[in-house]
C-alpha positions in Angstrom: -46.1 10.0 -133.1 -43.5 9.6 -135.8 -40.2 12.1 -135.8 -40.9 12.7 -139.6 -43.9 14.0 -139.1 -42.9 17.0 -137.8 -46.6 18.9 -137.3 -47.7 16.1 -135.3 -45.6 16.8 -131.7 -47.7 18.0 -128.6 -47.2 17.7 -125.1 -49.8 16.3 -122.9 -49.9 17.4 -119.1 -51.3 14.1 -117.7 -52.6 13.6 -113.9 -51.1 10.8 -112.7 -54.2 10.1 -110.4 -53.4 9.9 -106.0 -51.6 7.2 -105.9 -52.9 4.0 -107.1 -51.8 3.2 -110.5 -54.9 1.6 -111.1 -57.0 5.0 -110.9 -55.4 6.0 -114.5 -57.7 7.0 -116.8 -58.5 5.9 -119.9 -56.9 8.8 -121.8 -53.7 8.8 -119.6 -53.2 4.7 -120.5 -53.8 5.9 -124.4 -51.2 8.7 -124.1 -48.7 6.9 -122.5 -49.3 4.2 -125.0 -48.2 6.5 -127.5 -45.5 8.5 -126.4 -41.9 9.0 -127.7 -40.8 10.4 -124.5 -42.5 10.7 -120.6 -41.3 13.2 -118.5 -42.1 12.0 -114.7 -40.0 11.4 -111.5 -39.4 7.8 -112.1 -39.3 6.5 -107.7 -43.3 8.0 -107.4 -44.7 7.0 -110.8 -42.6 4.2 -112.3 -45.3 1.4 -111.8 -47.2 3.7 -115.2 -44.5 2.9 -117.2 -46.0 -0.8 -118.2 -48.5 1.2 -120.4 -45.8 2.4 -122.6 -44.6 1.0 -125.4 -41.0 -0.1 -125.7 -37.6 2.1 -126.7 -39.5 4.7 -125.3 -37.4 7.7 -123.4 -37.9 8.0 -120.3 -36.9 11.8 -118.8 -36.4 12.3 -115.1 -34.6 15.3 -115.2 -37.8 17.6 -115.6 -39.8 19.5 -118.2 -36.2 21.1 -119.8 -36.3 19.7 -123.5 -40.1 19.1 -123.7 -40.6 21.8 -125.7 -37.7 20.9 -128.2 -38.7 17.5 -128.9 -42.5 18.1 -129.5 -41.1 20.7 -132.1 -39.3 17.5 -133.3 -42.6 15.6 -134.2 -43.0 13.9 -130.7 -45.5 12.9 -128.1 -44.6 14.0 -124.7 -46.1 12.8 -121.8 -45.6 15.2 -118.8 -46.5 12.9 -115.6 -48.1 15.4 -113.3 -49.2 14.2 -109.6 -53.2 13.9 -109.1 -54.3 16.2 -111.1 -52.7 18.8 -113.3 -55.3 21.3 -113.2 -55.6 21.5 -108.9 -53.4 23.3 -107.1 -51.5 23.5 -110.5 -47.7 23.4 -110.6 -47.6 23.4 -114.5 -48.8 27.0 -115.1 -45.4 27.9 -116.6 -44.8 24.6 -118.3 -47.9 25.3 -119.8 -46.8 28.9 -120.9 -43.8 27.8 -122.4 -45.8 25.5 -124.8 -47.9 28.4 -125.7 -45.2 30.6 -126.0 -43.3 28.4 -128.7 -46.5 27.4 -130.2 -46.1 24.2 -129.1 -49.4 22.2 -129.1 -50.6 20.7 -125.8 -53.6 18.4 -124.0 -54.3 18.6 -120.5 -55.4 15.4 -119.2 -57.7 15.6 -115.7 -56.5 12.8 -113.2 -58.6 11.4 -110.3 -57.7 14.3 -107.2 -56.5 13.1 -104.1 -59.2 15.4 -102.1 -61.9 12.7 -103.5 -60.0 9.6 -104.4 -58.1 9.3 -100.6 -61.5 10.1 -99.0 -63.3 7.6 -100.8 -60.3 4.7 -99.6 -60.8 5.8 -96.2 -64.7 5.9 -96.2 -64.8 9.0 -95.6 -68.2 11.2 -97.8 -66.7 14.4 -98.9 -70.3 15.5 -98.7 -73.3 14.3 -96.6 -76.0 16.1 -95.6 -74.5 19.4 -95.9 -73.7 19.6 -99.7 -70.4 21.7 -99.0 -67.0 20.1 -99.8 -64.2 23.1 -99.5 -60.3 22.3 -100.9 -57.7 24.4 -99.8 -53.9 24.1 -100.3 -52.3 25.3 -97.1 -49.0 26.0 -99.0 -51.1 28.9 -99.9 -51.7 31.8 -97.2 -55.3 30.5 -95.7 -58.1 32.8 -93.7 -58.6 29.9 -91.5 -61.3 31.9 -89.4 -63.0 31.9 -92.9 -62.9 27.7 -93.6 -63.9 27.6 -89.6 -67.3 28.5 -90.9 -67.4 25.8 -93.5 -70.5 23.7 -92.6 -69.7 20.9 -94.5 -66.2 19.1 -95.0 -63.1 20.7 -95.2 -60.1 19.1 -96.9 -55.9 20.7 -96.4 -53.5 20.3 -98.9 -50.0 20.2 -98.1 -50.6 20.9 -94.2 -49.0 18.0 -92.5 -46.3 20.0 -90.9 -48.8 22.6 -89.7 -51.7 20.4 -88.8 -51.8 21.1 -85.0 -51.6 24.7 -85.3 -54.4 24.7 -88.3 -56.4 22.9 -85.9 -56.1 25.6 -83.2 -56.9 28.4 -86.2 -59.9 26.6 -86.6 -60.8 26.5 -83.3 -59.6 30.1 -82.8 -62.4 30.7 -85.6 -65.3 29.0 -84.1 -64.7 25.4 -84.7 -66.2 23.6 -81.8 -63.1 21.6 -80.4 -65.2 18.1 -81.3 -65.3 18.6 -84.7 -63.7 15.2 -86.0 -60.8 15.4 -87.9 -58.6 12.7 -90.2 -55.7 12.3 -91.0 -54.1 10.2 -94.0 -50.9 9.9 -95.8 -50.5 7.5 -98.8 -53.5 7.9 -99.8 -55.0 4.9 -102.1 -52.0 2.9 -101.8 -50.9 0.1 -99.1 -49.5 2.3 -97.3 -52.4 4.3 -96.5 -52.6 4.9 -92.9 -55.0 7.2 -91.2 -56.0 8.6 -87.7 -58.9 10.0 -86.9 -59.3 12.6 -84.1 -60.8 15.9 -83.1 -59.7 19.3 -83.4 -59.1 19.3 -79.5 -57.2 16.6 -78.9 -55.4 16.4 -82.3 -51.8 17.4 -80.7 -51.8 14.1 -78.6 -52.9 11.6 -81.9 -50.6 13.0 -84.4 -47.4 13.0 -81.4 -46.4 9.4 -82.7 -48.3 8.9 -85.9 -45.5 10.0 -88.0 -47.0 11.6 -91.0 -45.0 12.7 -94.0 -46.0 14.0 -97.2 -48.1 13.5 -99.3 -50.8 13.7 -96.8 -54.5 15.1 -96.2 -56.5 16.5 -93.3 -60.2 16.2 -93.4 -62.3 18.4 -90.9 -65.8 17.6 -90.3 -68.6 15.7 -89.5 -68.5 13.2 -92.8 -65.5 11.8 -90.8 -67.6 10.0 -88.4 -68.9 8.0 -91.1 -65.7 6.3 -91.3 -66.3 3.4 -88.9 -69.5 2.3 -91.1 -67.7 3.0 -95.1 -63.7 2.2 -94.6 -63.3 -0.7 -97.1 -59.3 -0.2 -98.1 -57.7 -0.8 -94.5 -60.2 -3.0 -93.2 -59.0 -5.5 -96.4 -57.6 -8.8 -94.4 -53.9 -8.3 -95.5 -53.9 -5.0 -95.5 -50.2 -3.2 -95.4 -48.9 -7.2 -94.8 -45.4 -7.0 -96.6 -45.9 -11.2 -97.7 -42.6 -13.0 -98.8 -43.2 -14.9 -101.9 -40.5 -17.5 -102.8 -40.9 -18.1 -106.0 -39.7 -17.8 -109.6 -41.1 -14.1 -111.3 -43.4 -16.0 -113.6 -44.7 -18.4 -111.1 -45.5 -15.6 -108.5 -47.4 -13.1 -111.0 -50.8 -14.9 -110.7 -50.0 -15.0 -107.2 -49.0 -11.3 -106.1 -52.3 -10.4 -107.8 -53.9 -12.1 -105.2 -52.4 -10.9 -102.8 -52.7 -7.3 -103.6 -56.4 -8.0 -104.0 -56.3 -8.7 -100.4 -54.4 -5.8 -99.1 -50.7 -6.9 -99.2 -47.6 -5.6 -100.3 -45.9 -9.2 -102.1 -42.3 -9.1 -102.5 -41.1 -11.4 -104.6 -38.3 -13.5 -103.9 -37.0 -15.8 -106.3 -35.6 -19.3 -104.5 -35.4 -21.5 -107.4 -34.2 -20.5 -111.4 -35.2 -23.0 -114.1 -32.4 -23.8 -116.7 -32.3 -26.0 -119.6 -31.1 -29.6 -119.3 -27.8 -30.7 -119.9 -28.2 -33.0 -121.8 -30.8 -31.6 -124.3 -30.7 -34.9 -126.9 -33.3 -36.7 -124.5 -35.9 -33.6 -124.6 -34.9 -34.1 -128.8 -36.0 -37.7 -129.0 -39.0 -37.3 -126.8 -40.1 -34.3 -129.0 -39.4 -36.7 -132.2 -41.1 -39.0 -131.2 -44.4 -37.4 -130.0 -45.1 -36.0 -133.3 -44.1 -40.0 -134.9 -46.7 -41.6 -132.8 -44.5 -42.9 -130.0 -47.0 -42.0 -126.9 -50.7 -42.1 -126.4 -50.0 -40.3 -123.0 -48.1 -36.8 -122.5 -48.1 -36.0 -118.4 -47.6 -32.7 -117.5 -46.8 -32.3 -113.7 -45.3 -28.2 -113.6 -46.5 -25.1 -116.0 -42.5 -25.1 -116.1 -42.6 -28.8 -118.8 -45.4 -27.3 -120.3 -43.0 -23.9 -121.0 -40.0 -26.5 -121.7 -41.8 -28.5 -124.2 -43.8 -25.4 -125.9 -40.0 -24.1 -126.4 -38.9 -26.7 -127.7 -42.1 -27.0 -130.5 -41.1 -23.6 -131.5 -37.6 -24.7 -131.9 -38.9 -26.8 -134.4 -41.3 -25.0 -136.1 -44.5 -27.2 -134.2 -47.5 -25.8 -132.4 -50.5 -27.4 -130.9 -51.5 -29.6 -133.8 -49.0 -31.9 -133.2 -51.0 -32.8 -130.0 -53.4 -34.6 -132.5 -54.2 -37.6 -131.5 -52.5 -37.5 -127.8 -54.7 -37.9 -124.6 -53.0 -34.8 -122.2 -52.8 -34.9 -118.3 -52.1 -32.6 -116.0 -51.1 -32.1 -112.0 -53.1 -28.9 -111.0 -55.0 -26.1 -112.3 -51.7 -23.9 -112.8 -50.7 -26.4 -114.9 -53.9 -26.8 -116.8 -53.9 -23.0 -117.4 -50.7 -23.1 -119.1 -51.5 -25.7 -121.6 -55.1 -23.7 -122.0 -52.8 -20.7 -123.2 -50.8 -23.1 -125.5 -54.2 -24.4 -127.4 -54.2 -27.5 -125.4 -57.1 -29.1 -123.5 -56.4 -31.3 -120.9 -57.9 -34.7 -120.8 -57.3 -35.7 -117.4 -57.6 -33.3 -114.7 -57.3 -35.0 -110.6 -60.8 -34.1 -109.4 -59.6 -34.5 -105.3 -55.6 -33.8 -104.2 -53.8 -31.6 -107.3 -50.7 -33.9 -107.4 -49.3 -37.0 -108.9 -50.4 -39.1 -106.5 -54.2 -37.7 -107.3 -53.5 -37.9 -110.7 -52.6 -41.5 -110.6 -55.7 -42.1 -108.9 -57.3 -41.2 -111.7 -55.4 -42.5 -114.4 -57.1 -45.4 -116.3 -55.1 -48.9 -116.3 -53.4 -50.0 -119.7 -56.1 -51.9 -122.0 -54.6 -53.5 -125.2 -57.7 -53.9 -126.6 -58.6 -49.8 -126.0 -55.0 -48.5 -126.0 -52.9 -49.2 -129.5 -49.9 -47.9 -127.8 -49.0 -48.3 -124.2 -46.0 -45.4 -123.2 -46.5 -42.2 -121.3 -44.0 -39.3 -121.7 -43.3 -37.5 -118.9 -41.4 -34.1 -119.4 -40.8 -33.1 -116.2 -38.0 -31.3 -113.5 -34.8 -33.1 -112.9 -35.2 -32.6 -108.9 -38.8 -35.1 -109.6 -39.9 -37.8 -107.6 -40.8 -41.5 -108.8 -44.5 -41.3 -107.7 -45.9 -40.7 -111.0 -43.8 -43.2 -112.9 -44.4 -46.1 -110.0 -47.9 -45.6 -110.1 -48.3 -45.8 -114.0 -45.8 -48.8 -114.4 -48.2 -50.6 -111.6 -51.8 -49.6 -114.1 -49.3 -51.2 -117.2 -48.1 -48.2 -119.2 -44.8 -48.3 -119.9 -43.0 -44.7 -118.8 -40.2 -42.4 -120.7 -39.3 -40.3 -117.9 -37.6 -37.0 -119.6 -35.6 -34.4 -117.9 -37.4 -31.3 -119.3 -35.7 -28.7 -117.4 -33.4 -28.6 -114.5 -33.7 -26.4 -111.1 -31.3 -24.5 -109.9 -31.0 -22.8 -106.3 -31.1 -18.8 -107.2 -28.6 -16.6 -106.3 -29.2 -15.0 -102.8 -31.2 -11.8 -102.6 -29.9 -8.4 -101.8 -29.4 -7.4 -98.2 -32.4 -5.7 -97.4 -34.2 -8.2 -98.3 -32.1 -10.7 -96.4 -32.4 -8.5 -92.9 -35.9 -8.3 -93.3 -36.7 -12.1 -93.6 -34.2 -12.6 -90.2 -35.5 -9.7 -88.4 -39.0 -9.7 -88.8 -39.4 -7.3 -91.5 -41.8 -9.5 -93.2 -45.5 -10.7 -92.0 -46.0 -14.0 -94.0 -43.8 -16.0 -96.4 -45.8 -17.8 -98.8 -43.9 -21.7 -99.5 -45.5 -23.4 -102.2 -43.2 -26.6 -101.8 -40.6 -28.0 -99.9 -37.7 -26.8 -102.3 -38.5 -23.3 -101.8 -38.1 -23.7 -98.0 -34.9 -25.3 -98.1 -33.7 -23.3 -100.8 -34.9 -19.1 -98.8 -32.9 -20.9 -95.4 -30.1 -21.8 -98.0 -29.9 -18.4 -99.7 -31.1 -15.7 -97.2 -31.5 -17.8 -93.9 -34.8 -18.5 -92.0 -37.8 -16.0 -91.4 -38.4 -14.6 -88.1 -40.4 -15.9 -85.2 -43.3 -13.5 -85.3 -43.5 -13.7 -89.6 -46.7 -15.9 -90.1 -45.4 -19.3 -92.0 -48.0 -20.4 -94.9 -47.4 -24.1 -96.7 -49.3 -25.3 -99.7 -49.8 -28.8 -97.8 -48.6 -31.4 -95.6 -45.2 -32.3 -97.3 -44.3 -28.8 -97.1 -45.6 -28.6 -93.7 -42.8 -31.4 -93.1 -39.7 -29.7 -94.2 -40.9 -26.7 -93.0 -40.9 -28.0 -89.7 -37.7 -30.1 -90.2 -36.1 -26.6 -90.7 -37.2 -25.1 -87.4 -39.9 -23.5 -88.5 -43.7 -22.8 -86.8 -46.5 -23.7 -89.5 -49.4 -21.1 -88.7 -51.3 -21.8 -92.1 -51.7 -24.3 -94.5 -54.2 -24.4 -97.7 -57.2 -26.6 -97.8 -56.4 -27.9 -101.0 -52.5 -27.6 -102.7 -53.1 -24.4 -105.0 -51.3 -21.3 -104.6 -54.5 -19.3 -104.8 -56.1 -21.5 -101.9 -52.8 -21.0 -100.1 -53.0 -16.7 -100.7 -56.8 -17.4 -99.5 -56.2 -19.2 -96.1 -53.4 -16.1 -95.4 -56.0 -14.0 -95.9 -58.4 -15.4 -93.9 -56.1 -16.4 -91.3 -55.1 -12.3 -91.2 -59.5 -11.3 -91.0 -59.3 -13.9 -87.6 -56.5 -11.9 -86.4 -58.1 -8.9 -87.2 -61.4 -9.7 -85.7 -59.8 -11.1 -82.4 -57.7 -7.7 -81.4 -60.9 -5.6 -82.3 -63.0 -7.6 -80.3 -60.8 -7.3 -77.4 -60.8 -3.8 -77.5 -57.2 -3.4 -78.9 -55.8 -2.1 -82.6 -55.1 -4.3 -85.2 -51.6 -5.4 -85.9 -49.2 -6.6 -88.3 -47.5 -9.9 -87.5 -44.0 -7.7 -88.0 -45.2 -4.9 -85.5 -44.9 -7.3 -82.4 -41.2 -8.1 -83.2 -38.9 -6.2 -80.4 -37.8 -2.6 -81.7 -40.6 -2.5 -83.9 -42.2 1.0 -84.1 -45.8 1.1 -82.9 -48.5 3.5 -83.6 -52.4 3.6 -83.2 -54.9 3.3 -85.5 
């Protein structure tokens, strides 16, 4: 909404949803896409900021000033856990909109009572159709909710959960009735125990629980075992170490959170500019003269290098016309996609320099008018490439495109973890960002699982000290994230089968704190 357009400001009471950002709605992504201002508590809900658009004003100090600037002509976005209309905390913020005849929306958000049931498989209603919400904040007949037949679902009770359970008993509640128990609902840090009313003193005396939280009472909990989907995911609560640079890891993360995880990303390497940027100048000259028939791309860092340097100078894709492209790996292939470039030569077996030189078709004078290859690449490189395409007879200009730097170290925490076990897995995608986590933060922990992208990886890996517990079938990130993952189901698998819990890699480390699932 414009501020000169002073009619137009409303406040919108939006739910938030339970806890994963991607239960939004629709309407809450719309809202927040158009808001001058968001009112929300910044630590629980700041991952909703992406929808917004930018300059826009972020308030964490609560609803005061709302009011005042929606009679200015703005959109306010009031962030409102779950949702705003159950067990309703807005009532007077809502009043005071009326009250200054203020207009306002109130947007629905997916509740916590269904949303945290459904992540832990648990039917809010089988075969008796009775699903009963209660917020225990609230003075509760709990004799009354003993005769509830079907499933019974607490608000806000954590603290009081043993004696509820009692009350219920106390009210007819046969002691068996199964209960559950889960906190961070929806999020990878769900974590539930299930129980009965009898014997749920002795479960909940180590579990830990903290707000926001949910008991479920009743017989839909036994369906559990069959329907849990969210912690049964391979990686599920993993905290995975990904050294990489922020763009490289994106793709990456994704993965991983698709799998359960929590990725942390760690940056090992930063990519500068050369020093020296007259050789990137000529090579850029003289790909748009006619110079190569060849451009090499080994990184989706020379295809970034090069694509800023075409802007520099007012190029795009056309000037690719008439250039054969290659490229190491599908990362790499991806980012020329996105710059309107289709590779011509692709390595079918090993993604690497050494595949694509296998590939590469020898110099022909009488096919080829011109017989030079540019090759923008890092300045930390090795010769393969080059070697192999002087030996098929093409004649190499091997450009330093961009130079890597070791990144600063990370902050402490981070630091502690990686050398005391804090993390699961760490995630190397090549040798440089082994040596360069030991140079920065020092090496991971004996019980954190170590994953390489391949064998020379493996290698330094190893020369550092280090115990190699995965490594990808093929030398892709994605494969790498995939082998974690199904490295993690094994583990999984083996301490259920043995009759035991499953456990993260960072739970066996001495000290660390243990409870059942």
């Amino acid at each position: 909404m414009s501020s000169d357009s002073p009619t137009s400001g409303f406040v919108a009471f939006v739910g938030a949803g339970p806890g994963d950002p991607n239960l939004l709605t629709l309407r809450a992504a719309e809202l927040l896409g158009k808001a001058d201002a968001v009112v929300l508590d910044e630590e629980t809900h700041g991952p909703l900021l992406h929808h917004c658009r930018e300059g826009v004003e972020i308030v964490d100090d609560g609803f005061a000033g709302a009011v005042k600037r929606a009679k200015r002509g703005q959109l306010v976005v009031r962030l409102c856990e779950g949702d705003p209309m159950l067990f309703s905390s807005i009532t007077e913020e809502v009043a005071a909109c009326a009250a200054a005849e203020v207009d306002f929306e109130i947007t629905p958000g997916v509740p916590p009572a269904t949303a945290v049931l459904a992540y832990a498989g648990i039917p809010p209603a089988t075969a008796v159709p009775e699903f009963r919400i209660v917020d225990a904040a609230q003075e509760q007949d709990w004799a009354s909710h003993a005769a509830c037949p079907g499933t019974l679902v607490v608000y806000n009770g954590i603290g009081d959960a043993v004696s509820i359970g009692k009350a219920l008993i106390a009210g007819g509640k046969p002691d068996t009735t199964p209960v559950a128990v889960s906190s961070g609902g929806t999020t990878t840090e769900q974590y539930t125990v299930v129980s009965t009313l009898g014997r749920l003193q002795a479960d909940l005396k180590h579990a830990g629980f903290t707000e926001p939280a949910l008991i479920v009472v009743g017989e839909a909990v036994g369906l559990r075992d069959k329907l849990s989907w969210f912690e049964t995911k391979p990686l599920f609560g993993w905290r995975v170490l990904v050294p990489r640079t922020k763009e490289q890891s994106r793709s990456l993360s994704d993965q991983l959170v698709a799998y359960g995880a929590v990725p942390e990303e760690v940056p090992t390497i930063s990519v500068e500019p050369p020093r020296t940027p007259q050789q990137m100048d000529r090579a850029i000259k003289g790909l748009v003269t006619g110079r190569y028939e060849w451009v090499a791309f080994t990184s989706a860092n020379a295809v970034k290098a090069v694509r800023e340097k075409f802007e520099e100078y007012g190029l795009d894709a056309r000037a690719f016309a008439g250039l054969k492209v290659a490229a190491v790996g599908d990362a790499t292939a991806r980012a020329l996609v996105e710059f309107g470039v289709k590779p011509d030569l692709l390595p079918s077996g090993e993604q690497s320099s050494e595949g694509l030189v296998a590939e590469w078709p020898p110099y022909d004078s009488m096919l080829d008018p011109i017989n030079r290859v540019l090759l923008p690449r890092a300045d930390i490189s090795t010769d393969t490439l080059v070697a192999g395409l002087t030996e098929l007879g093409w004649e190499c200009d091997d450009v330093t495109a961009y130079r890597t730097v070791r990144a600063a170290p990370p902050p402490a925490p981070i630091r502690e973890a990686i050398k005391g076990g804090g993390f699961d897995a760490v995630l190397f995608t090549s040798s440089s960002t082994v040596r360069n986590l030991v140079g920065i933060a020092g090496k991971p922990h004996n019980v954190t699982v170590i994953a390489v992208i391949g064998p020379q990886t493996a290698k330094t890996a190893e020369e550092f000290g280090l115990r190699v517990d995965v490594m990808a079938d093929k030398p892709s990130a994605s494969a790498l994230a995939a082998a974690v993952a199904e490295f993690g189901a094994k583990q999984r698998q083996a301490a259920l089968a043995a009759g035991d819990s499953p456990r993260r890699p960072s739970q066996n480390r001495r000290g660390a704190r243990r409870r059942g699932k």
